[in-house]
C-alpha positions, 0 to 999 in steps of 0.5 A, spaced: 299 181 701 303 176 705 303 169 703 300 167 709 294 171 706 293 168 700 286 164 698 290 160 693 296 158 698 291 156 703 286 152 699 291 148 696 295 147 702 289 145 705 288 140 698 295 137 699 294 136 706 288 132 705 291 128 699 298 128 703 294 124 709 290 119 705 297 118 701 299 109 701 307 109 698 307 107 691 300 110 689 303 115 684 308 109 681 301 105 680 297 111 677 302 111 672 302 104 670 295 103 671 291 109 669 296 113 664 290 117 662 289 119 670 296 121 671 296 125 665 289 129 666 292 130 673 299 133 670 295 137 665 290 140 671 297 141 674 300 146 668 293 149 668 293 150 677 301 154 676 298 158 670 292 161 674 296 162 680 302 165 677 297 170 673 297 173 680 290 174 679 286 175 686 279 176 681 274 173 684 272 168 678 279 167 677 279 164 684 273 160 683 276 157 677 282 154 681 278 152 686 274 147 681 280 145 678 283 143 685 277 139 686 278 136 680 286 135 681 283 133 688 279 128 686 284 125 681 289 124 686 284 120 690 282 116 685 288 113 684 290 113 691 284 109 693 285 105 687 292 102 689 289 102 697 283 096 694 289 094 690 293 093 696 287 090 700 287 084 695 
């Protein structure tokens, strides 16, 4: 399977464009001063994103588990990322 063929590489590059676009330099250093608990679940899904695509896996229910935690690693980022945006706005 060519990496351009890779369910798991595509989604994610697709998550990380999406989260790249939005992205306000600074977000990431706020996050981790005003929601440690945010950035830690975030580096916790993280680990649990690289342990799944480095299983190698291609079964079905493992992909749809990646998905989900990608969403929620998704969401977490835009959390703090809409947060620091409000923040900036005063």
């Amino acid at each position: 399977m060519a990496i351009h063929d890779d369910p798991f590489e595509s989604i994610f590059r697709k998550a990380l464009s999406e989260i790249s676009a939005r992205y306000s330099p600074g977000a990431l250093r706020y996050g981790e001063r005003r929601f440690p608990s945010v950035k830690r679940e975030i580096e916790e899904v993280e680990e649990r994103l690289n342990r799944i695509w480095k299983s190698g896996s291609r079964d079905e229910e493992v992909f749809k588990q990646f998905r989900d935690l990608l969403k929620r690693w998704y969401h977490l980022n835009l959390r703090i990322i809409e947060n620091y945006r409000r923040r900036k706005r005063g």
